[in-house]
C-alpha positions as a printed Julia matrix, in Angstrom:
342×3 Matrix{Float64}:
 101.1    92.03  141.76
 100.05   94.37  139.31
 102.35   94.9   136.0
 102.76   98.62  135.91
 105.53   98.35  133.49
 103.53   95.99  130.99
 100.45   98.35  131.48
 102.22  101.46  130.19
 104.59   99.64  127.52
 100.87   97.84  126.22
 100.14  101.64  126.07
 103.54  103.03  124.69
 103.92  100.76  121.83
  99.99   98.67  121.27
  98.59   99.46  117.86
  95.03   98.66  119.21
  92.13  101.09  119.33
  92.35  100.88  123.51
  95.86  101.69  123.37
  95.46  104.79  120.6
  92.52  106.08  122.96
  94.53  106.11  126.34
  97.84  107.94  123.97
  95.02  110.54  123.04
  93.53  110.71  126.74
  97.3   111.41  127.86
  97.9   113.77  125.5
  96.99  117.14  127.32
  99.45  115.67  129.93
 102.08  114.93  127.9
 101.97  118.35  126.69
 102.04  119.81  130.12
 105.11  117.59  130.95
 106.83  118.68  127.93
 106.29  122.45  128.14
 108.25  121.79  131.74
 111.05  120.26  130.36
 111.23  122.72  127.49
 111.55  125.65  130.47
 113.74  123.86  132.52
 116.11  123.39  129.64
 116.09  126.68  128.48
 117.08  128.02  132.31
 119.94  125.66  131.98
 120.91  126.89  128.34
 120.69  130.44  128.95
 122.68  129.81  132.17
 120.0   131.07  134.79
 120.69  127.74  136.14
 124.64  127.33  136.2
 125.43  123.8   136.82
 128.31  122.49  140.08
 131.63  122.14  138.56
 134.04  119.68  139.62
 138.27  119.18  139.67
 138.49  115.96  137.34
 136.73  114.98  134.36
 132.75  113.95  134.49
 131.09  111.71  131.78
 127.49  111.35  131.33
 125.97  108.12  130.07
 122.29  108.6   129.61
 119.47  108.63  127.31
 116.45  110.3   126.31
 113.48  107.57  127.12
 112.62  105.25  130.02
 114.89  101.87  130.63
 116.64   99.73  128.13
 119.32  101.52  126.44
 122.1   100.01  127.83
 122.84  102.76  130.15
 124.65  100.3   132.53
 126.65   98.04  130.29
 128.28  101.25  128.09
 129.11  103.24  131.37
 130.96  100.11  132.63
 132.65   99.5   129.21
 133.52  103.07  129.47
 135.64  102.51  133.09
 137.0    99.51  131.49
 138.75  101.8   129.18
 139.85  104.61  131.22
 141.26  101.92  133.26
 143.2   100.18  130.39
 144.51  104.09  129.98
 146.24  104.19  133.0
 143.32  106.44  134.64
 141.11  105.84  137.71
 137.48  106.44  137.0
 134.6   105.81  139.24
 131.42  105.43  139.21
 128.44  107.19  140.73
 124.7   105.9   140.05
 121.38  106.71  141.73
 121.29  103.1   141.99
 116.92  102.43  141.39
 116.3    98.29  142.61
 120.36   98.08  143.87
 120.69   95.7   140.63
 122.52   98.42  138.51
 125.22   99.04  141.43
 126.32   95.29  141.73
 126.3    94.92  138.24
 128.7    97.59  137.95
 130.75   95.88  140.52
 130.86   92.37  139.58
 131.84   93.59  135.65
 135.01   96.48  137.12
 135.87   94.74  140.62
 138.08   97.22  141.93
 136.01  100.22  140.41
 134.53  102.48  143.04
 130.65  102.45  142.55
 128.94  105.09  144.65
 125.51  105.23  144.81
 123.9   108.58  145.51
 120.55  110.5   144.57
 122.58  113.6   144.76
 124.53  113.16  141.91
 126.54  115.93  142.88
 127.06  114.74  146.46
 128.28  111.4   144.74
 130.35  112.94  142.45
 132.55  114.98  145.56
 132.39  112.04  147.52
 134.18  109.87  144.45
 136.52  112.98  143.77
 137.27  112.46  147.63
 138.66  108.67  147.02
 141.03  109.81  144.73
 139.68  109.2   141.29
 141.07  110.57  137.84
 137.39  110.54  136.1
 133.96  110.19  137.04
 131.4   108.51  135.0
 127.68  109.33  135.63
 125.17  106.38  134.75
 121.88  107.94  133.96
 122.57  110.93  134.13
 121.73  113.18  130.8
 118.68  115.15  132.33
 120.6   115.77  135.93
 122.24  118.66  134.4
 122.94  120.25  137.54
 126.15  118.41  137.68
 128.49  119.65  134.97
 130.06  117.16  132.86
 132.74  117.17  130.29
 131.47  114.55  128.15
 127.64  113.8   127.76
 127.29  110.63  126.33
 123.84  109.72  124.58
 122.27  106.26  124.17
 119.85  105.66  121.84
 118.05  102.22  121.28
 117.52  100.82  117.29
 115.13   98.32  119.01
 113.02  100.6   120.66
 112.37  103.27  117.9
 109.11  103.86  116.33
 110.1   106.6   114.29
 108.5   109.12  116.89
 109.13  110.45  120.54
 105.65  110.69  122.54
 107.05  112.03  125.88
 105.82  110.81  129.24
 102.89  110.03  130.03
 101.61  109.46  126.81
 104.99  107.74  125.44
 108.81  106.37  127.47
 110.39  109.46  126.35
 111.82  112.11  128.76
 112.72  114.52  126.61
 112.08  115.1   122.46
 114.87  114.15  119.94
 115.86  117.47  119.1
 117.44  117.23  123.01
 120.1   115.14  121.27
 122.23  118.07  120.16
 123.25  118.42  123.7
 125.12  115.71  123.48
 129.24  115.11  123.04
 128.7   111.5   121.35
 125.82  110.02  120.19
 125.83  105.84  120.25
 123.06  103.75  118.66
 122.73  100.83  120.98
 121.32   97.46  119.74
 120.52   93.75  120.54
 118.18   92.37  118.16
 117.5    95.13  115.5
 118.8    94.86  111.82
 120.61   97.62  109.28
 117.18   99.09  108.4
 116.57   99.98  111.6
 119.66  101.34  112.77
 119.67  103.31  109.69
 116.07  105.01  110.63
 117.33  105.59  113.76
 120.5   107.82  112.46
 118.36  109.43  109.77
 116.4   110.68  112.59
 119.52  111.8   114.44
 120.81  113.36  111.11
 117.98  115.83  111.15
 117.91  117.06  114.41
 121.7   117.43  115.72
 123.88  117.02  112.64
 126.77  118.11  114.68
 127.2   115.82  117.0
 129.29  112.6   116.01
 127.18  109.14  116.08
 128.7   105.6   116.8
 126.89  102.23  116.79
 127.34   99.47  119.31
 125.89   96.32  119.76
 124.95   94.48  122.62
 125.31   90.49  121.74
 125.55   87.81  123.94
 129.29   86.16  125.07
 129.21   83.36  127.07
 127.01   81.61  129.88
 128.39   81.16  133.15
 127.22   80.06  136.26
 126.53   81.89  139.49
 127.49   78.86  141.71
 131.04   78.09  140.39
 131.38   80.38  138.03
 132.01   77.79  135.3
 131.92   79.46  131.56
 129.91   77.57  128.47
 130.23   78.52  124.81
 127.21   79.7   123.59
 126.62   77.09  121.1
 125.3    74.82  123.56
 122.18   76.04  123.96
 121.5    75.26  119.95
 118.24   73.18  120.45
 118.37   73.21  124.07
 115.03   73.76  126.02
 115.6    77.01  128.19
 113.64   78.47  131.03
 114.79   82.37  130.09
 114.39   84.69  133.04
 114.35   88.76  132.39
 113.6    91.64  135.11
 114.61   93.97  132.58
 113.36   96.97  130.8
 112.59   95.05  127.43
 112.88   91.32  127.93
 111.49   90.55  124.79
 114.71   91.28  123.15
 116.75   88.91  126.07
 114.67   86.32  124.8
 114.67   86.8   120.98
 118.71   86.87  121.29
 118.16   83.26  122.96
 116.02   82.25  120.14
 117.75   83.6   117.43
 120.71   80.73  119.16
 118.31   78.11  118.39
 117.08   77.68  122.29
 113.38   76.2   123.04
 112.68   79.51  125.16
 110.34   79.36  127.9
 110.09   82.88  129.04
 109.7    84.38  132.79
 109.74   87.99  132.48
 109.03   90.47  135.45
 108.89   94.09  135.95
 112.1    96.02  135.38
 114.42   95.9   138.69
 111.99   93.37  139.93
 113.19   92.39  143.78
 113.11   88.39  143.74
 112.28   86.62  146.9
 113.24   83.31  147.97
 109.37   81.81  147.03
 109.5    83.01  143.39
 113.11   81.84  143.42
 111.89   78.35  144.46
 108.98   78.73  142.04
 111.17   79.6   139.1
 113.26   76.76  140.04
 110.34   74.03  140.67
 109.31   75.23  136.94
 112.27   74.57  135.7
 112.9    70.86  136.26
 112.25   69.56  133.01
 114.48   72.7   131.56
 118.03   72.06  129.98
 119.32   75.19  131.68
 117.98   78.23  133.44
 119.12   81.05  131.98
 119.0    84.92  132.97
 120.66   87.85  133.21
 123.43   89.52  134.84
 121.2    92.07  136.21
 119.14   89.42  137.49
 121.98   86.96  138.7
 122.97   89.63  141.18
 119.97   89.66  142.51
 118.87   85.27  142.34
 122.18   83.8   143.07
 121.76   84.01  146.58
 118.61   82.68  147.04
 118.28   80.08  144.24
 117.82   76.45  145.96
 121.28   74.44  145.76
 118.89   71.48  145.02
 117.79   72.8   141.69
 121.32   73.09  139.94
 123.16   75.78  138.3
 121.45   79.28  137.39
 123.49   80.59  133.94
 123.34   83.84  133.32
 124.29   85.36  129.58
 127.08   87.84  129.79
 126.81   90.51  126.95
 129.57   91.73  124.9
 129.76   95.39  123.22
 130.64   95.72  120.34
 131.61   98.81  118.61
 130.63   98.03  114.95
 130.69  101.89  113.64
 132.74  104.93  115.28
 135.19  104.09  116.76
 137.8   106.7   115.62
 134.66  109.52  117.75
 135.27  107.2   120.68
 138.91  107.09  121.1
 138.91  111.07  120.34
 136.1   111.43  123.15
 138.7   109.47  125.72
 141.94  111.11  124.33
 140.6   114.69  125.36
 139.19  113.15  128.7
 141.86  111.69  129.69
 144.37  114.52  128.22
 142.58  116.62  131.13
 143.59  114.24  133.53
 147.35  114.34  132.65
C-alpha cells in the first residue's frame, strides 16, 4: 500500500532539492487554495454567511494544519473539566478512521460522543440528549456552526517558522487566522523552550489579543489492553520495545519512548491506519524477541481486538496534559462557559 501520508510529509518538511521542486510545482495551487479560503472567510466575517446558533454553550477545539495537534486529547481534557464543574458536556466529532470516537469514549466513559459530518446536525442531536455544553473536535474551519469558545491548537513540534498552505504545505489556513480564536494553546510532546518560544513569537505578531497557554503532552503510564494492568513508566528504561504509531507524527511517539531509555523498534503506519487481523499477527510474530509491544491509545482501540492471545499483552502509553503556562486564561475560558450554563 502506498504511503500517501509519508509522500506529502517527505514533501511538507524534506530539505532536499526533489522536495523544494515539488513545494515550487505546488505553488500556483497553493495559491489558488488560499485565495478560497481568504473569500470564504471574509463571507463569514462580514456576516454574508451567518453561522446556526444553538441553546447551550459550543466549544471549538481545532487547529490550523493537517493532524497532530492534539485535537483529540485537549477536547477530552476539556469534558473532563466541565464534568468536574458539575456540567454535562458532549461531544460531537466527524469521526475520520472511527479511532478518534472510541478514544473519546474509553478516556470520558459516560460522555456522549456523537459522530456526525454535519456538525450542526450533531450538535442538535447532542443538545437533544440533554447536555449543558458541547465541545466540537476539529472543528475551527466549520464555522457554520457558531461557537462560544474557539479553541486553537498549535503544535511546537511541528513548526518551521512558516505556514505553506495545502497543497504545497499541512496548513489549512495562514497564521494570521489565529486571531479568530478565544484561547490559543501551544501543544507539545518532544519540543524544548526554544521552540515553544518561536512558536509564541510567531503568535505575538499576528493576534496579540488573544490569550496563549502551553500544554504538554507527556507520557503517564502503560497499561494493557487485555487486563488492563497499569506499569510505571520506568520499566521500559533499557527495555527493547517494538513501538507501534498510526498517528499523524509518529516520530515524536517514538522519540518520547527513547528519550525513557527504550531500545525502540519502530512500526509506524499511515495516520488512522485500519489494522487487520494479518498485520496484527505480523506485528505480533515481529515482536517475539521484544520486551513489550507498545502503542498508542489511538491505536489500542483499534488492535486490542484482534491481537493474537498467544502473543501476550499489547501496552499502550496513556498521555497526560499538562498545563505548564496559562492556566489562570483557562479557568476564565470555563468560568464564562459554564456561567452561561447556570
Amino acid at each position: 500500500m502506498v504511503d500517501l501520508r509519508g509522500i506529502t510529509n517527505s514533501i511538507w518538511a524534506g530539505s532536499d532539492k526533489g522536495a523544494t521542486a515539488a513545494r515550487a510545482l505546488l505553488s500556483p495551487l497553493e495559491l489558488l487554495y488560499r485565495g478560497v479560503v481568504s473569500a470564504r472567510s471574509r463571507l463569514y466575517d462580514a456576516k454574508l454567511l451567518r453561522p446556526e446558533q444553538f441553546s447551550v454553550p459550543v466549544v471549538s477545539v481545532g487547529n490550523l494544519s493537517v493532524g497532530g495537534t492534539g485535537k483529540t486529547p485537549v477536547a477530552a481534557w476539556i469534558a473532563r473539566q466541565i464534568l468536574e464543574r458539575g456540567a454535562a458536556p458532549a461531544i460531537v466529532l466527524r469521526g475520520y478512521g472511527g479511532d478518534e470516537t472510541m478514544v473519546h469514549e474509553r478516556l470520558n466513559a459516560g460522555v456522549p460522543v456523537i459522530v456526525a459530518a454535519d456538525r450542526v446536525r450533531g450538535i442538535r442531536e447532542a443538545i437533544a440528549q440533554g447536555v449543558d455544553v458541547v465541545i466540537l473536535d476539529d472543528a475551527f474551519q466549520h464555522r457554520r456552526a457558531a461557537r462560544d469558545v474557539d479553541v486553537l491548537l498549535l503544535d511546537a513540534d511541528a513548526w518551521t517558522g512558516s505556514a505553506r498552505l495545502l497543497p504545497a504545505g499541512p496548513w489549512r489556513e495562514p497564521l494570521r487566522a489565529a486571531r479568530r480564536a478565544s484561547l490559543i494553546i501551544v501543544t507539545r510532546k518532544i519540543a524544548g523552550a526554544n521552540a515553544v518560544d518561536d512558536l509564541r513569537r510567531a503568535i505575538s505578531r499576528v493576534a496579540p489579543n488573544v490569550p496563549v497557554a502551553v500544554a504538554h503532552l507527556a507520557p503517564a503510564e502503560l497499561r494493557s489492553t487485555a487486563t488492563g494492568y497499569t506499569l510505571p513508566l520506568h520499566v521500559v528504561n533499557g527495555a527493547d520495545l517494538m513501538a507501534i504509531a498510526a498517528i499523524a507524527r509518529p516520530e515524536s511517539f517514538f522519540k518520547q519512548l527513547t528519550a525513557l531509555g527504550a531500545i525502540v523498534r519502530p512500526h509506524s503506519f499511515p495516520d488512522h491506519h485500519r489494522f487487520n487481523r494479518r498485520e496484527a499477527r505480523a506485528l505480533a510474530d515481529s515482536a517475539m524477541s521484544s520486551d513489550f509491544v507498545v502503542c498508542t491509545l489511538k491505536d489500542a482501540v483499534k488492535l486490542e481486538s484482534i491481537w493474537p492471545p498467544q502473543a501476550g499483552s499489547l501496552w499502550y502509553v496513556s498521555q497526560r496534559l499538562k498545563i505548564e503556562e496559562g492556566q489562570p486564561h483557562i479557568d476564565k475560558m470555563l468560568d464564562n462557559l459554564l456561567s452561561v450554563t447556570r
